[in-house]
mmCIF file of the C-alpha atoms, coordinates in Angstrom:
data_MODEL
# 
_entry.id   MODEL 
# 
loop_
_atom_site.group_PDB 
_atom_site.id 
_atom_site.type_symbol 
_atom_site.label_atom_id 
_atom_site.label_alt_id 
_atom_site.label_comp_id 
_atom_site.label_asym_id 
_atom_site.label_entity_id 
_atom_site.label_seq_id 
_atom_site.pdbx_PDB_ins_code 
_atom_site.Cartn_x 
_atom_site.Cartn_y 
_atom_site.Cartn_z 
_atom_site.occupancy 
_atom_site.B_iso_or_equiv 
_atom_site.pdbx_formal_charge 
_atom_site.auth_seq_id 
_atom_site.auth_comp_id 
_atom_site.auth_asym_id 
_atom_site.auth_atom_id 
_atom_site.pdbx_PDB_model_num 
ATOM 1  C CA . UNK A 1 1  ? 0.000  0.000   0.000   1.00 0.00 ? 1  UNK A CA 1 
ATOM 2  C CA . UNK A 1 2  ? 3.477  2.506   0.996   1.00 0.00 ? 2  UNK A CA 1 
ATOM 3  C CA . UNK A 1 3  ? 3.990  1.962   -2.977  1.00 0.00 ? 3  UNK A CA 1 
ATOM 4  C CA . UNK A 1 4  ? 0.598  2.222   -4.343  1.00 0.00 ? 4  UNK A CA 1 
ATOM 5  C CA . UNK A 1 5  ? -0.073 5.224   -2.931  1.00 0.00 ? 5  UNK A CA 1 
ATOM 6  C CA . UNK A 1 6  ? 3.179  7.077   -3.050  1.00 0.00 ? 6  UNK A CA 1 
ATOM 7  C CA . UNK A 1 7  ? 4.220  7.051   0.508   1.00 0.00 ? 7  UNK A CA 1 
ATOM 8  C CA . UNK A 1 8  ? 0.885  8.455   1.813   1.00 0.00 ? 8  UNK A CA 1 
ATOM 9  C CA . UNK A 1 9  ? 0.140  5.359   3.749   1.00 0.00 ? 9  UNK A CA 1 
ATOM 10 C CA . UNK A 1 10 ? 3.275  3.959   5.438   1.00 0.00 ? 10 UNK A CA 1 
ATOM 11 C CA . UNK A 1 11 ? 3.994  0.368   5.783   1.00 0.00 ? 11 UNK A CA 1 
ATOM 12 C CA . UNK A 1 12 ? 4.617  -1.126  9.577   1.00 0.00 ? 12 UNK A CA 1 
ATOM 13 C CA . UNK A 1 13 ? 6.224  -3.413  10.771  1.00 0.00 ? 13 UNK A CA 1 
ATOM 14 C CA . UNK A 1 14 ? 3.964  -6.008  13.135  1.00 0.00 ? 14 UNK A CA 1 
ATOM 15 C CA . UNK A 1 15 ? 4.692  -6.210  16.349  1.00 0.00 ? 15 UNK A CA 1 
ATOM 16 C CA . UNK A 1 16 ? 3.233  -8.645  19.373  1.00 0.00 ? 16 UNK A CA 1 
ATOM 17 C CA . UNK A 1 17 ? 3.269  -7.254  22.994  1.00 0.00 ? 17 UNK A CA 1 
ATOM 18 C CA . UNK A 1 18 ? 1.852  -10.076 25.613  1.00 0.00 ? 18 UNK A CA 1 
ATOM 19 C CA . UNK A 1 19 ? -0.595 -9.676  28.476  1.00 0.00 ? 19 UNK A CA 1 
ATOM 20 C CA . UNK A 1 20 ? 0.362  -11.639 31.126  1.00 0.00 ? 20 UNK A CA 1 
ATOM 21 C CA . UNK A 1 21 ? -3.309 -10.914 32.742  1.00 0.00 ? 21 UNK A CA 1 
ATOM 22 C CA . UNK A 1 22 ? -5.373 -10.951 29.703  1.00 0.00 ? 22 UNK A CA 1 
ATOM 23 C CA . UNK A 1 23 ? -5.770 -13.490 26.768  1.00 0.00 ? 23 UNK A CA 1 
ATOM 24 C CA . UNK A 1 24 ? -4.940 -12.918 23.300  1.00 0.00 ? 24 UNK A CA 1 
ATOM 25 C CA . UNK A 1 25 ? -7.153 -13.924 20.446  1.00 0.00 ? 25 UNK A CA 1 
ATOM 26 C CA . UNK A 1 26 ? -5.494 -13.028 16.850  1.00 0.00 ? 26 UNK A CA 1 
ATOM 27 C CA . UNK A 1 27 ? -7.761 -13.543 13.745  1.00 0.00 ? 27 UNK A CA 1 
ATOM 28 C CA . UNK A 1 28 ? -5.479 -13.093 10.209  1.00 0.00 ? 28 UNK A CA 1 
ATOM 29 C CA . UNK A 1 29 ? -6.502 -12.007 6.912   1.00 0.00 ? 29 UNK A CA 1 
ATOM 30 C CA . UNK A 1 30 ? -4.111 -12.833 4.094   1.00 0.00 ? 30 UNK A CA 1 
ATOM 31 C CA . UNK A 1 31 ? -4.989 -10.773 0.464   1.00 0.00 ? 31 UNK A CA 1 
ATOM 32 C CA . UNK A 1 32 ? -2.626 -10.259 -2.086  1.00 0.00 ? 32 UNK A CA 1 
ATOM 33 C CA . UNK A 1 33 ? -2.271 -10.200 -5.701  1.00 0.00 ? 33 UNK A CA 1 
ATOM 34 C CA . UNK A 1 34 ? -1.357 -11.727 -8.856  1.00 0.00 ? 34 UNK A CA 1 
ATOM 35 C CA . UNK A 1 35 ? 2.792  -12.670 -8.170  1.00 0.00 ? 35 UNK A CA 1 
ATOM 36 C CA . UNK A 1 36 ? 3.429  -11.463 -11.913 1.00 0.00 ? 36 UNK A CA 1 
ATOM 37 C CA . UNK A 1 37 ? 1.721  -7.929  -10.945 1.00 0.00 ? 37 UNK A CA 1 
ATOM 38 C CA . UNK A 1 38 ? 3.546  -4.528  -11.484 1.00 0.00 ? 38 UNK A CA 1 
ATOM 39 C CA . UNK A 1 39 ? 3.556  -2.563  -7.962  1.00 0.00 ? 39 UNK A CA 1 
ATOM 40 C CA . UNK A 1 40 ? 3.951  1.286   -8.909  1.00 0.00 ? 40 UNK A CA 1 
ATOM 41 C CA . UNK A 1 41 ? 2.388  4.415   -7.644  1.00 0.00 ? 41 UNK A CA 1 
ATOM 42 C CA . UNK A 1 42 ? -0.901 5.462   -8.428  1.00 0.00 ? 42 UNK A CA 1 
ATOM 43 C CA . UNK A 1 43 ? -0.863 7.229   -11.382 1.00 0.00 ? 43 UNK A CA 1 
ATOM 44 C CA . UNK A 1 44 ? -2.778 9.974   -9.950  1.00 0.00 ? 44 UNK A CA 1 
ATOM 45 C CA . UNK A 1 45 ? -0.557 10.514  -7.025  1.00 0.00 ? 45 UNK A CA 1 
ATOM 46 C CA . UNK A 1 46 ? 2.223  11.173  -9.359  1.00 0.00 ? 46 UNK A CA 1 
ATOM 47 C CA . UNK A 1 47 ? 2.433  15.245  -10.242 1.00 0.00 ? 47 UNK A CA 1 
ATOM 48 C CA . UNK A 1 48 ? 5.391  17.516  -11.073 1.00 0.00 ? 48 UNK A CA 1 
ATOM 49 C CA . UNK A 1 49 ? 4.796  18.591  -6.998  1.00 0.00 ? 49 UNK A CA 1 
ATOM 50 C CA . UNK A 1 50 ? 5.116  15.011  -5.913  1.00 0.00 ? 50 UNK A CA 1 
ATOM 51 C CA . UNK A 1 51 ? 7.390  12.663  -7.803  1.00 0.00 ? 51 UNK A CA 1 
ATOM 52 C CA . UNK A 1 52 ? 7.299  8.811   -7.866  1.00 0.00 ? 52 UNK A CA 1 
ATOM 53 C CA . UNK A 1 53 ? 9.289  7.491   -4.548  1.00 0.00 ? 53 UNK A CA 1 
ATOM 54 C CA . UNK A 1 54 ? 9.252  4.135   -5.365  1.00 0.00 ? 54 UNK A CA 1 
ATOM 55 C CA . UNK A 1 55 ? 10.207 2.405   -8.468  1.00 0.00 ? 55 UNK A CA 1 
ATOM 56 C CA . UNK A 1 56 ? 8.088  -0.039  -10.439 1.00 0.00 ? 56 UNK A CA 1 
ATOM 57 C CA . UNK A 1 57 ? 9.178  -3.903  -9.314  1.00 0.00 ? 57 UNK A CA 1 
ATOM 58 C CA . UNK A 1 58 ? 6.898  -7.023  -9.504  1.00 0.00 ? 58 UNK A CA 1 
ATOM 59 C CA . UNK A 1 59 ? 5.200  -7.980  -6.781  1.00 0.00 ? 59 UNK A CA 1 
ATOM 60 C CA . UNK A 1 60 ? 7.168  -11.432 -6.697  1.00 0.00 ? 60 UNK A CA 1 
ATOM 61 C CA . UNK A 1 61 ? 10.845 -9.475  -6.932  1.00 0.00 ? 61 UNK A CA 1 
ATOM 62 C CA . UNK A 1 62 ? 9.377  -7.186  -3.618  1.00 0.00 ? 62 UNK A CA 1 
ATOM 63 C CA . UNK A 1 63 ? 8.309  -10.156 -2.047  1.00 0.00 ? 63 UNK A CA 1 
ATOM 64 C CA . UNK A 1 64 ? 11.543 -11.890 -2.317  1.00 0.00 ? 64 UNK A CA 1 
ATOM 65 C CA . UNK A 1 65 ? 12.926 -8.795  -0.911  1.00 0.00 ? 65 UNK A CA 1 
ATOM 66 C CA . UNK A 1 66 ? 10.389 -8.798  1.529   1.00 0.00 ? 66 UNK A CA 1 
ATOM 67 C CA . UNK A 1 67 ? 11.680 -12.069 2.881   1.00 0.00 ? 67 UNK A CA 1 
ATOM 68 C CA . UNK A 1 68 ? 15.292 -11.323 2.126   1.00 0.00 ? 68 UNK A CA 1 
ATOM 69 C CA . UNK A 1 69 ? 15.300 -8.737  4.799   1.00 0.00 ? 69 UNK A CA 1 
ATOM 70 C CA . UNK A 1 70 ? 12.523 -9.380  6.818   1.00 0.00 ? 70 UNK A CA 1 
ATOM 71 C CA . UNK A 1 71 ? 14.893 -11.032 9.648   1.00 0.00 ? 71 UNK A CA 1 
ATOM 72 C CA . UNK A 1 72 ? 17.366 -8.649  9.620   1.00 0.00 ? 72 UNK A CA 1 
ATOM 73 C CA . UNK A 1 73 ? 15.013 -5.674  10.654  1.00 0.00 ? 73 UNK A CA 1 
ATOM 74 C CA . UNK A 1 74 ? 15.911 -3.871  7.235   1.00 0.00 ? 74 UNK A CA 1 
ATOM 75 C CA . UNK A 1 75 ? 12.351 -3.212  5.567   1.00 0.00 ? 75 UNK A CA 1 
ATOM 76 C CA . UNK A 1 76 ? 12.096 -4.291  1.823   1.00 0.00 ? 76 UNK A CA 1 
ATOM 77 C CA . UNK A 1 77 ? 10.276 -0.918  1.148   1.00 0.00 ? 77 UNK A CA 1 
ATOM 78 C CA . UNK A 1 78 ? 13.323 0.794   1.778   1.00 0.00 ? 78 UNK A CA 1 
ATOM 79 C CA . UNK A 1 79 ? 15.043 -1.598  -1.438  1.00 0.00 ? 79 UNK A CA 1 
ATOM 80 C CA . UNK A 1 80 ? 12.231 0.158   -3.819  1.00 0.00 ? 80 UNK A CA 1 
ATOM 81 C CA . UNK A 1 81 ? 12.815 3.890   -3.448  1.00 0.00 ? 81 UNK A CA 1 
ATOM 82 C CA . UNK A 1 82 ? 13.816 6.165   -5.799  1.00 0.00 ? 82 UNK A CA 1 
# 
């Protein structure tokens, strides 16, 4: 979504904190698109006022990044800017 929309959203990184005095119930969604699909911003978000920070890439290419860096605390969004 950080690419799509040109850095207006920002990507997080998830994080757990336990309750020792409260149980945890954690439901997860998973969505995602076509592997072969071209992540870019939005067109529209794109001006002479507000450049393109993030290159084009594939979503299969970012999510090998993804997992690349994922355990070294580097985020893959960082591998995409311009």
């Amino acid at each position: 979504m950080q690419i799509l929309s040109n850095g207006f959203f920002k990507s997080l990184v998830h994080r757990v904190v336990t309750n020792a005095e409260k149980e945890r119930l954690s439901l997860v969604l998973v969505y995602t698109l076509e592997l072969e699909t071209e992540l870019e911003p939005v067109s529209d978000l794109v001006d002479d006022k507000r450049p393109a920070r993030y290159m084009k890439i594939k979503l299969h290419d970012y999510m090998e990044k993804y997992h690349d860096t994922y355990a070294t605390g580097t985020l893959a969004i960082d591998g995409v800017k311009i």
